[in-house]
NUKE-633467 format. One line per field, with one value per residue: x negated, y negated, z of N, C-alpha, C in turn; residue number from 1; residue in three letters; chain. Coordinates in pm, whole numbers, plus 50000, padded with zeros to 5 digits. Layout:
<nodes>
n_u: (X ...)
n_v: (Y ...)
n_w: (Z ...)
ca_u: (X ...)
ca_v: (Y ...)
ca_w: (Z ...)
c_u: (X ...)
c_v: (Y ...)
c_w: (Z ...)
seq: (NUM ...)
type: (ala ...)
mol: (A ...)
</nodes>
This chain:
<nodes>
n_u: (49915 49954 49828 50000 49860 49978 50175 49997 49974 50209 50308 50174 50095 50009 49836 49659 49486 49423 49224 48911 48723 48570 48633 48897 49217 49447 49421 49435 49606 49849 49898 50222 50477 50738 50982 51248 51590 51418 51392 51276 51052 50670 50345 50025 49800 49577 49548 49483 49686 49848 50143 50433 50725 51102 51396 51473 51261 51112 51169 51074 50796 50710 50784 50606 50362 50408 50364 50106 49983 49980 50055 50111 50255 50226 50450 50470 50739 50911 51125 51367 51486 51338 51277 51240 51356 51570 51626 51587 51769 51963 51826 51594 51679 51813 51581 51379 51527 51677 51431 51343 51550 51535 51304 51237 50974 50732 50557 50634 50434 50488 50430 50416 50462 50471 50420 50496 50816 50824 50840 50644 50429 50282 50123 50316 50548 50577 50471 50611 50398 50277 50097 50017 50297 50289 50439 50669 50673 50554 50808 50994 50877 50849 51158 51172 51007 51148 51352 51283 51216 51499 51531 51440 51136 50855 50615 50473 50333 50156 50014 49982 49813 49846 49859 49927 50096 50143 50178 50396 50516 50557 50686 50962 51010 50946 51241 51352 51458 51276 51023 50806 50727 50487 50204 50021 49795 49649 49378 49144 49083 48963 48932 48930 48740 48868 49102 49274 49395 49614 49778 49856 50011 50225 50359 50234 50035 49906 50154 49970 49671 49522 49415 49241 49279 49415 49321 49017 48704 48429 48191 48181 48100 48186 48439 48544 48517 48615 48936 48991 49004 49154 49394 49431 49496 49722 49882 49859 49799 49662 49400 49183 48995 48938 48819 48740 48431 48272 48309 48190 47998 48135 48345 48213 48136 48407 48580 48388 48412 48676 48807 48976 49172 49030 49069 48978 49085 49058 49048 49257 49063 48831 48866 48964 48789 48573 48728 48645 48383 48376 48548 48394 48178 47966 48005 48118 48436 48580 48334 48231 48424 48436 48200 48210 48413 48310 48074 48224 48349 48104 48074 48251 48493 48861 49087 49193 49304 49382 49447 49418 49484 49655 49516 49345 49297 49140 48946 48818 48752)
n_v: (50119 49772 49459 49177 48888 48684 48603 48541 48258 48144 47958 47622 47722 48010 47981 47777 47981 48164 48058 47921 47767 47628 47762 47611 47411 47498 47722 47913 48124 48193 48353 48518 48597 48759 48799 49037 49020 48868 48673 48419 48176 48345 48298 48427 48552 48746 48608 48324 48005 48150 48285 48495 48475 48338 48406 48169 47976 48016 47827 47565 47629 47681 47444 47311 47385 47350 47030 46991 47111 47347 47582 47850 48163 48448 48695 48883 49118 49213 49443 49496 49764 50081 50345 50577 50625 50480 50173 49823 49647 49388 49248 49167 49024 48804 48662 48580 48509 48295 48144 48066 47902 47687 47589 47547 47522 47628 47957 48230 48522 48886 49079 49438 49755 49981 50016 49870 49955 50259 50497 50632 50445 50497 50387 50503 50791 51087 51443 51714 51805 51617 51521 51240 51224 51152 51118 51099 50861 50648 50590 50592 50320 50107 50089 49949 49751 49632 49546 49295 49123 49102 48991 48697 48699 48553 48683 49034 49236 49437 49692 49942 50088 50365 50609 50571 50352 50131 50113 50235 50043 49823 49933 49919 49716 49585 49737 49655 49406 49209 49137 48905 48866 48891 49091 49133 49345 49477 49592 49705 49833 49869 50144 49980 49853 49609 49533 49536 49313 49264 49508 49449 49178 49264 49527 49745 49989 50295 50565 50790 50950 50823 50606 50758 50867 50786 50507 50322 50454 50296 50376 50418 50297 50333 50441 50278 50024 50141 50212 49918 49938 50123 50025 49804 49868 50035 49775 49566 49239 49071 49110 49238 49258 49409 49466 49100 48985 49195 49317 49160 49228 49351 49174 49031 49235 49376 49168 49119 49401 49405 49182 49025 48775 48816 48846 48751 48867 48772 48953 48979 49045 48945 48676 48656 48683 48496 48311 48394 48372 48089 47980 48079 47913 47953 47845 47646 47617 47579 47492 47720 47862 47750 47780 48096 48082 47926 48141 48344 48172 48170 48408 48468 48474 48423 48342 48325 48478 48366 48318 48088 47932 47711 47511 47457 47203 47010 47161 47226 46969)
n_w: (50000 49867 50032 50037 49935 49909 50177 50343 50241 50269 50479 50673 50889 50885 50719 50818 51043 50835 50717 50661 50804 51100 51446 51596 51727 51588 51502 51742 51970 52162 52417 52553 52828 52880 53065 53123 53370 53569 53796 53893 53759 53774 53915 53822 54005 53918 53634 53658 53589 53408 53300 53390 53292 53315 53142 53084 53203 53016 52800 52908 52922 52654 52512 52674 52600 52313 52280 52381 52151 52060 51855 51765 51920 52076 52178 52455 52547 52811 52950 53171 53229 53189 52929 52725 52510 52398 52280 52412 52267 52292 52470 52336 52107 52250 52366 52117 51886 52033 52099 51877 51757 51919 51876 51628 51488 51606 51576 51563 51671 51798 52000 51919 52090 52285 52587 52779 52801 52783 53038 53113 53062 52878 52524 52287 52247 52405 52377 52545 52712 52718 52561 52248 52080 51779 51514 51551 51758 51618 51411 51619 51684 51408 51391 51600 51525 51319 51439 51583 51326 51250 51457 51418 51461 51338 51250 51313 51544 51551 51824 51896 51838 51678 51433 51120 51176 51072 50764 50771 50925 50711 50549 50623 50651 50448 50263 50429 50386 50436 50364 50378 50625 50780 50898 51179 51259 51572 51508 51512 51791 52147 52349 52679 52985 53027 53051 53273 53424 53243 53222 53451 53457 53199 53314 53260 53276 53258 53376 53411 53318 53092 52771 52582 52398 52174 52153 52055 52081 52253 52200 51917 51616 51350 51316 51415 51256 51002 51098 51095 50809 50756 50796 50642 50422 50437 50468 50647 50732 50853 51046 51325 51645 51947 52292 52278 52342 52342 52102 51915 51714 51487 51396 51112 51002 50913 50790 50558 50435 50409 50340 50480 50662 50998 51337 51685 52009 52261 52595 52925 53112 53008 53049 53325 53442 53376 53540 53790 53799 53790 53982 54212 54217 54014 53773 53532 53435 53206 53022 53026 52928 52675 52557 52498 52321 52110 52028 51941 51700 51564 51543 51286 51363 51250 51393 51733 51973 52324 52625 52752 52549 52578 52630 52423 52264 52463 52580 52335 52260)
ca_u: (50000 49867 49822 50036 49808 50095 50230 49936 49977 50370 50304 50069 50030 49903 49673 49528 49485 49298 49143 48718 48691 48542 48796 49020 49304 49536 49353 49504 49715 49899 50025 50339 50530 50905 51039 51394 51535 51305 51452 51175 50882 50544 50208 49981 49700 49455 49528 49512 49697 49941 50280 50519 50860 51197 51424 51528 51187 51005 51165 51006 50684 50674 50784 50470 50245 50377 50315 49994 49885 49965 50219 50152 50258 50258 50561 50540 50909 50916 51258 51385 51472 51233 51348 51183 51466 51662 51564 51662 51779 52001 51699 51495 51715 51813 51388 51332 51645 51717 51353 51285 51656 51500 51149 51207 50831 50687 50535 50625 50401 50607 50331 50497 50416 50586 50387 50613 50942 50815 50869 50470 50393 50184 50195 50405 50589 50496 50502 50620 50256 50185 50012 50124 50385 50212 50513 50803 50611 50551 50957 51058 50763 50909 51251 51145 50961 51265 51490 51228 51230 51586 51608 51407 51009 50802 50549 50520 50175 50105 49896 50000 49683 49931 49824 49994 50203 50151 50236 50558 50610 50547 50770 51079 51039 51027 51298 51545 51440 51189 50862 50753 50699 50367 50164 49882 49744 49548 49303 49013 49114 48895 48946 48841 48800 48837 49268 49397 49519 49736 49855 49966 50139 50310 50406 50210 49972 49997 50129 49877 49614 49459 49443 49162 49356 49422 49243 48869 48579 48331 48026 48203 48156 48214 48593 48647 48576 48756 49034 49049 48990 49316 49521 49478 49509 49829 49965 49831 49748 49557 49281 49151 48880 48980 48776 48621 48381 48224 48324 48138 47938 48219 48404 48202 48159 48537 48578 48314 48469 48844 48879 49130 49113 48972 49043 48954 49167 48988 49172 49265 48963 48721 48934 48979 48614 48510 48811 48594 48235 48416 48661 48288 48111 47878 48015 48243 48546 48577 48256 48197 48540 48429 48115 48260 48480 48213 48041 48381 48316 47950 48059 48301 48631 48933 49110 49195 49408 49300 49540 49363 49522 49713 49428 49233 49200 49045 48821 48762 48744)
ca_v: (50000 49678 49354 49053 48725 48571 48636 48447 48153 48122 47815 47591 47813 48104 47889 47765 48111 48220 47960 47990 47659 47662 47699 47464 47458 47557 47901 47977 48192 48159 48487 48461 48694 48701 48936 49045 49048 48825 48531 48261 48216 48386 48307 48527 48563 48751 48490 48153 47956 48202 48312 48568 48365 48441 48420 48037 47917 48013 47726 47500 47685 47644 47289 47183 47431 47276 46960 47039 47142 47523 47638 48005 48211 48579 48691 49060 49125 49287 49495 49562 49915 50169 50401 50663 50666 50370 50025 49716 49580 49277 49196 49130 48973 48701 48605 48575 48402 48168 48033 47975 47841 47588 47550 47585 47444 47732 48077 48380 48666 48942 49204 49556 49843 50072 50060 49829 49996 50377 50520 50633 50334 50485 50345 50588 50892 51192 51578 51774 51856 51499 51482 51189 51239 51007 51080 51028 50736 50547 50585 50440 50168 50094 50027 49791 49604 49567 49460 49198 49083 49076 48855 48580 48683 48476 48795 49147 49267 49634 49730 50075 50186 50468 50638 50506 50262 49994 50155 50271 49870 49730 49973 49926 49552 49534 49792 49555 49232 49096 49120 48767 48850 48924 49189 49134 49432 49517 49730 49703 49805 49967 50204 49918 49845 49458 49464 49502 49199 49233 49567 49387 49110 49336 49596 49879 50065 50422 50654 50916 50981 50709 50585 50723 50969 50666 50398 50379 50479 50219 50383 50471 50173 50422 50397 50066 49965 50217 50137 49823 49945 50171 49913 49664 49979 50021 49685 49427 49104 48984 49226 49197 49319 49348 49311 48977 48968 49347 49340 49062 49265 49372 49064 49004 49385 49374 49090 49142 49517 49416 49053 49008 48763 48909 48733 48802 48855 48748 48996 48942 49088 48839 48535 48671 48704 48351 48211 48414 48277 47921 47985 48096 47821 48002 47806 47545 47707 47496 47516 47869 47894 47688 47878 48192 48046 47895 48228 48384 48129 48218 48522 48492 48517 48385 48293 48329 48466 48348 48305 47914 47856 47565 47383 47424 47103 46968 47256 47201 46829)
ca_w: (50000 49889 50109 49913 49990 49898 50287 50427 50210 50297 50549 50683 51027 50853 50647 50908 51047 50754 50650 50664 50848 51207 51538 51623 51829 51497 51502 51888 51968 52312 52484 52682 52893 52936 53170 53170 53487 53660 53870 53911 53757 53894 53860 53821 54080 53826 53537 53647 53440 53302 53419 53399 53241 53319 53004 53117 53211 52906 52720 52936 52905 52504 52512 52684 52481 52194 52330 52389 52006 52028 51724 51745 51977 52062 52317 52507 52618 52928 52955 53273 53217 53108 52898 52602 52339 52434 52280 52445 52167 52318 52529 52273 52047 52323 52361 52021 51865 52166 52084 51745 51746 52036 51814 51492 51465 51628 51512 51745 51634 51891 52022 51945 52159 52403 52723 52872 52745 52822 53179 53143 53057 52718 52358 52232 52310 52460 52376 52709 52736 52805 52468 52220 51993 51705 51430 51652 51844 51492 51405 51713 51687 51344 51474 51740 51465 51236 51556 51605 51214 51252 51583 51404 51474 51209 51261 51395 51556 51642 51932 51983 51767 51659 51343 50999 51203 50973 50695 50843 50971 50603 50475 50678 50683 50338 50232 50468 50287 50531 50286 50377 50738 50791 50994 51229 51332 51638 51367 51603 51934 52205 52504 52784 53156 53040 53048 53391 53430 53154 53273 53575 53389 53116 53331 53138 53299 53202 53517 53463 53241 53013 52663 52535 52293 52068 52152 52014 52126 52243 52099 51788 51551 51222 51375 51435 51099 50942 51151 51047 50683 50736 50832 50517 50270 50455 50448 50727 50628 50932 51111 51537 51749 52089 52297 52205 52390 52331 51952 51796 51615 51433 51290 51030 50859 50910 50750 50457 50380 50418 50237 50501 50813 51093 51459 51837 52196 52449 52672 53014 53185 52986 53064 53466 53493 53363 53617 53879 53818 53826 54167 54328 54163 53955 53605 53508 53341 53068 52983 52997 52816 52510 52500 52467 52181 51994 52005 51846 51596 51517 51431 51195 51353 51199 51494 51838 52100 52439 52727 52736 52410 52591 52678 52306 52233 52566 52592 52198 52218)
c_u: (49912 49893 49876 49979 49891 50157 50173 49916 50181 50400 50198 50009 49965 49825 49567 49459 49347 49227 49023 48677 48690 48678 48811 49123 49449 49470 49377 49598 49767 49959 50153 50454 50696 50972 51196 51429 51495 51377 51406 51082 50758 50428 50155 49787 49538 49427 49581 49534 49771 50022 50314 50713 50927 51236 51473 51405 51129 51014 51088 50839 50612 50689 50666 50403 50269 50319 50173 49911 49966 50110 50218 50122 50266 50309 50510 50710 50869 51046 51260 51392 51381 51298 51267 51217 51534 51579 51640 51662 51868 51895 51596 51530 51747 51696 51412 51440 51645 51557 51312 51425 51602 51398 51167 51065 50751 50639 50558 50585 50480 50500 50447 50407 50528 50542 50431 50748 50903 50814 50714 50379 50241 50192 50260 50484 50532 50579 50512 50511 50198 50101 50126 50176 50380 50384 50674 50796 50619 50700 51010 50964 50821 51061 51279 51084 51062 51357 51419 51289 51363 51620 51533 51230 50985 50736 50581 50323 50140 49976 49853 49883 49751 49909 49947 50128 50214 50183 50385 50612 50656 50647 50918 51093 51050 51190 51461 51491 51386 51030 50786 50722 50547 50324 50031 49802 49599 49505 49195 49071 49031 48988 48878 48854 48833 49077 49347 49467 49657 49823 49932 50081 50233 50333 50401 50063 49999 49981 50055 49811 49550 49463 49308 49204 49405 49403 49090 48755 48439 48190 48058 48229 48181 48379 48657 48638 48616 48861 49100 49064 49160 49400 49539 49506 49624 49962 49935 49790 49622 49531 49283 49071 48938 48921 48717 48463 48247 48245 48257 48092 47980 48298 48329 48162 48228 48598 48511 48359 48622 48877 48983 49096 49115 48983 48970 49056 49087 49127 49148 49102 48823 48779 48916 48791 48528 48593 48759 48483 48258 48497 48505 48172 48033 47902 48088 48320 48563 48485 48186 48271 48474 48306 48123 48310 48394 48123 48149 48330 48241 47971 48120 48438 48742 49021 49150 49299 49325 49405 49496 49441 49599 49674 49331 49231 49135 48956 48719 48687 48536)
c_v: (49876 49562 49261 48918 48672 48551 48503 48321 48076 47941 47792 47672 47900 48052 47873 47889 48188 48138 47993 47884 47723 47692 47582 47442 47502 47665 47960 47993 48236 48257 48451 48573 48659 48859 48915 49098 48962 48678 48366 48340 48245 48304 48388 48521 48574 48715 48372 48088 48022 48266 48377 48462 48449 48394 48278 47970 47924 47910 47607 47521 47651 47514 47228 47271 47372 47132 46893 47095 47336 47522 47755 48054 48379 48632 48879 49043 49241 49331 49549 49695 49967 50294 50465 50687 50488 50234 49913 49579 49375 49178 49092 49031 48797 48606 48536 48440 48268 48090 47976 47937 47691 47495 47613 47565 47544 47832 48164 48461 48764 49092 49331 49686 49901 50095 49982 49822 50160 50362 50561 50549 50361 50421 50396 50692 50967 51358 51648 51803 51739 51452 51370 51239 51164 50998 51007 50857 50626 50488 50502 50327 50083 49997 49933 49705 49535 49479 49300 49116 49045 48967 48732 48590 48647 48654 48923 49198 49378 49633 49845 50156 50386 50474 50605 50425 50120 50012 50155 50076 49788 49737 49949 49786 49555 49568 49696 49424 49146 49157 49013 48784 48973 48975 49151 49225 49438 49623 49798 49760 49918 49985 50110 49917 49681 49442 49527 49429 49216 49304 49519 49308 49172 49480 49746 49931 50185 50516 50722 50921 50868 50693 50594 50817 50913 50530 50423 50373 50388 50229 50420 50366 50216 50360 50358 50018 49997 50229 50100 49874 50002 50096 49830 49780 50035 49903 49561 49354 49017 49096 49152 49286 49284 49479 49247 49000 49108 49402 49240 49096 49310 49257 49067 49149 49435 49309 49112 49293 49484 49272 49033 48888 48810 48817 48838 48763 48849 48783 48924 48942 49004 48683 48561 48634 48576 48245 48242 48329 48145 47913 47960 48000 47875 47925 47735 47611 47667 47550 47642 47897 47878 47765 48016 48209 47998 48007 48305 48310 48146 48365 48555 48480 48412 48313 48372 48325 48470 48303 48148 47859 47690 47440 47363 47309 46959 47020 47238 47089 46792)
c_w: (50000 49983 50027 50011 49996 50033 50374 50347 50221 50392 50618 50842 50979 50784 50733 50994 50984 50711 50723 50736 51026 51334 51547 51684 51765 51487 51637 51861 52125 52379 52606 52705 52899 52987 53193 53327 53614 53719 53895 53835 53816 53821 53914 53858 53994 53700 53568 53521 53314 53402 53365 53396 53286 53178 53023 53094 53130 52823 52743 52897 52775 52475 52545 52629 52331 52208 52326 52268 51981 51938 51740 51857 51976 52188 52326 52566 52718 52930 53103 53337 53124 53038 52709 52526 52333 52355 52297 52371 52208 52391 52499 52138 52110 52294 52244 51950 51924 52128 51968 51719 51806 51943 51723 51392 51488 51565 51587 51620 51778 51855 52008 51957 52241 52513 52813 52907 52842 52999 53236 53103 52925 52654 52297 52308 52325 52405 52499 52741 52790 52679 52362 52074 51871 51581 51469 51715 51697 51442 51491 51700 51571 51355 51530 51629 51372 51323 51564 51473 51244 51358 51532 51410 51306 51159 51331 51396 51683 51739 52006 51955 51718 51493 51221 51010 51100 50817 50682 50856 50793 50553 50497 50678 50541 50278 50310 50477 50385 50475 50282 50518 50756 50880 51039 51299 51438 51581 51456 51709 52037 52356 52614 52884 53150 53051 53144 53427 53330 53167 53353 53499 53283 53171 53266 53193 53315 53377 53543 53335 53165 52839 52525 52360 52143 52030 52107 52109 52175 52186 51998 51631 51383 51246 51373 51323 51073 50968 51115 50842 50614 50741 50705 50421 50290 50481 50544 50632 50737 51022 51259 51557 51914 52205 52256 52216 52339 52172 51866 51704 51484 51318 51154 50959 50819 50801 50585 50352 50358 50298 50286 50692 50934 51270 51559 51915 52252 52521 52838 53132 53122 53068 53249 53517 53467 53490 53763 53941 53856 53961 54264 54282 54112 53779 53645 53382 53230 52970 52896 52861 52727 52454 52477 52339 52059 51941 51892 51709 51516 51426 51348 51254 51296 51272 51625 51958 52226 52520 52789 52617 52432 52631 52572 52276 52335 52614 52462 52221 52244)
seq: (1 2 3 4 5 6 7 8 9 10 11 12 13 14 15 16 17 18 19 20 21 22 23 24 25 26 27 28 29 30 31 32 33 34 35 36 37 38 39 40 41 42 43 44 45 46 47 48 49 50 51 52 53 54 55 56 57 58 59 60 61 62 63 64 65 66 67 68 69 70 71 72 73 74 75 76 77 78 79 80 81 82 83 84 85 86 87 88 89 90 91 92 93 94 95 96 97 98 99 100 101 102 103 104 105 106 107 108 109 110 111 112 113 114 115 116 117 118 119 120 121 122 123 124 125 126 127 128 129 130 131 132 133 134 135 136 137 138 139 140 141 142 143 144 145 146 147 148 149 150 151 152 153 154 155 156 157 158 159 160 161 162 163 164 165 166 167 168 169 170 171 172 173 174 175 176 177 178 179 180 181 182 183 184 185 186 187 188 189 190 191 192 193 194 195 196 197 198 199 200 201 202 203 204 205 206 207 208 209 210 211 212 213 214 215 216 217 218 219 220 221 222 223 224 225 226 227 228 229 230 231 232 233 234 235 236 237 238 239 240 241 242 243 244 245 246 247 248 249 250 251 252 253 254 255 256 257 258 259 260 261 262 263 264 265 266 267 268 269 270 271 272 273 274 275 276 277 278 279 280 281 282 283 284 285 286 287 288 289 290 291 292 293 294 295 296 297 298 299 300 301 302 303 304 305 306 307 308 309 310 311 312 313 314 315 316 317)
type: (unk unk unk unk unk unk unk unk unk unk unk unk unk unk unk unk unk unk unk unk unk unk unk unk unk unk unk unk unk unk unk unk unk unk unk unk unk unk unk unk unk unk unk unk unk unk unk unk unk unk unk unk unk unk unk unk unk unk unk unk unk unk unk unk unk unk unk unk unk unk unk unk unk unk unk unk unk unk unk unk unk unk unk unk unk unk unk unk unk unk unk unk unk unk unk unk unk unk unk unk unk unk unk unk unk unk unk unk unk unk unk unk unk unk unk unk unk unk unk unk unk unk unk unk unk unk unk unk unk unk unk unk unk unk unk unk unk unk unk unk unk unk unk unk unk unk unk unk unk unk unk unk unk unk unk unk unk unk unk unk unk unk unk unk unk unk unk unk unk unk unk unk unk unk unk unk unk unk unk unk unk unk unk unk unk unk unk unk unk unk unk unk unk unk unk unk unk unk unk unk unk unk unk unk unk unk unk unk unk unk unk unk unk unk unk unk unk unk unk unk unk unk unk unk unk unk unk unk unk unk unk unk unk unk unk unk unk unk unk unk unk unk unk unk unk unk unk unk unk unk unk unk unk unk unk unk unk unk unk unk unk unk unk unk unk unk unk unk unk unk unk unk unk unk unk unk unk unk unk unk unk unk unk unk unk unk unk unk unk unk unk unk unk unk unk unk unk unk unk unk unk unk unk unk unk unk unk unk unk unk unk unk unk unk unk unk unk)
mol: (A A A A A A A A A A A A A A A A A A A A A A A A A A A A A A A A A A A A A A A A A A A A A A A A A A A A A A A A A A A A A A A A A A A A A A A A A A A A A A A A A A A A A A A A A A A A A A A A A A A A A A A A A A A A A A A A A A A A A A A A A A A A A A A A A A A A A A A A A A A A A A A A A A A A A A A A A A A A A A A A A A A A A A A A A A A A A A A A A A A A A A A A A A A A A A A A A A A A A A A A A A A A A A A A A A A A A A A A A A A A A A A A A A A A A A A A A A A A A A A A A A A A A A A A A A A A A A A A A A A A A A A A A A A A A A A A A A A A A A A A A A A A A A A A A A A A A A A A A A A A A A A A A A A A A A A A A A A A A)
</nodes>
């Protein structure tokens, strides 16, 4: 399946996106939580500086990130119930709708996965053995990405690392007349110890066992490119390394083999760990931050999800 450029030249957000020009604070990408369910807003101890929305407060939330420069966003939906067949389809239709109705200015890319839907809190489903279920798991993954398409997401951006899911997404989005909505696949993605935090905040740490069964290999960099190689020969349009921090080396052979842009996540566990050194005075957060990002830059990446995204252009400046 080929990649239609034509996707990422649709508007000036994905331009800037792909475009070959250094960061900037139009190349962030702002993660944001919305938890069904949830009564007040939290913050969140091991990411300063990022919260846990309810489905009220998030409007506020995007108002001042737009505010603030940030256009693209990427929402997890947190569902109250957990549940291995079931998709909480009104849930997710609410989120989504209700904000680009609000911000029609906006971009919601709309992370899709199942480890905050499942009851084991995997990426997919499971075979009674406990092993995963990759064809079943892709089907329902599928599903959830059309419901999205349908509630209004600009984008849809896999993370389950679930074998010929992107294929499967291209196909079902086009076939129900959403071929202009573009795929960003997590292509890259490693087995790390760098995303507890995020477990915490998205409610997805797996009950038992770990994710190394389909996540990659840290010493396996054959893998990770090819990965990413699978993914554009099945239909993404925009590539990732995640983590940032531990993948640099990557962006640019990604990049150079694919002809497709290539970003970074700075996941939670890079971002926690710079908000450490600066709490115990060992850095100035900022600082650190921007040097982190300018590194990103150095090596090619395209752009940038960083849970700072709402402060890029005073960290930039």
């Amino acid at each position: 399946m080929e990649t239609k450029q034509r996707r990422i030249r649709l508007n000036a957000g994905l331009r800037n996106l792909a475009s070959s020009e250094s960061l900037n604070s139009k190349k962030l990408i702002q993660p944001i939580f919305i938890v069904e369910g949830l009564k007040e807003k939290e913050k969140m101890d091991s990411l300063p500086g990022v919260f846990r929305d309810t489905e009220s407060s998030v409007f506020k939330q995007v108002e001042s990130d737009l505010k603030a420069g940030v256009t693209h966003f990427i929402l997890f939906l947190i569902p109250e119930l957990k549940s291995n067949s079931e998709i909480p389809k009104s849930f997710y239709e609410r989120s989504i709708s209700s904000l680009k109705k609000k911000f029609p200015e906006s971009f919601l890319w709309i992370d899709t996965c199942m480890c905050s839907l499942t009851t084991h809190g995997h990426c997919g489903l499971l075979h009674p053995d406990g092993s995963i279920d990759n064809h079943t798991s892709v089907k329902h993954l599928s599903d959830i990405a059309l419901v999205y398409a349908q509630s209004g997401a600009d984008g849809i951006a896999p993370s389950d690392m679930m074998d010929g899911r992107i294929k499967s997404h291209r196909s079902i989005l086009d076939v129900n007349g959403f071929s202009n909505i573009p795929i960003l696949s997590y292509s890259t993605k490693f087995k790390s110890n760098f995303y507890g935090p995020f477990r915490a905040a998205a409610d997805s740490a797996p009950a038992q066992g770990d994710r190394s069964s389909y996540q990659i290999d840290v010493r396996n960099r054959e893998d990770a490119v090819l990965s990413s190689i699978r993914d554009k020969e099945e239909g993404a349009d925009f590539l990732m390394v995640k983590p940032g921090m531990t993948s640099i080396d990557l962006i640019g052979p990604i990049r150079e083999k694919t002809g497709l842009p290539t970003g970074v996540y700075q996941v939670s566990g890079e971002y926690a760990s710079i908000h450490y050194l600066s709490q115990n005075g060992f850095c100035d957060f900022d600082s650190a931050l921007s040097e982190t990002w300018q590194i990103f830059s150095r090596a090619g990446t395209s752009y940038l999800i960083t849970y700072a995204a709402r402060r890029g252009k005073e960290i930039l400046s």
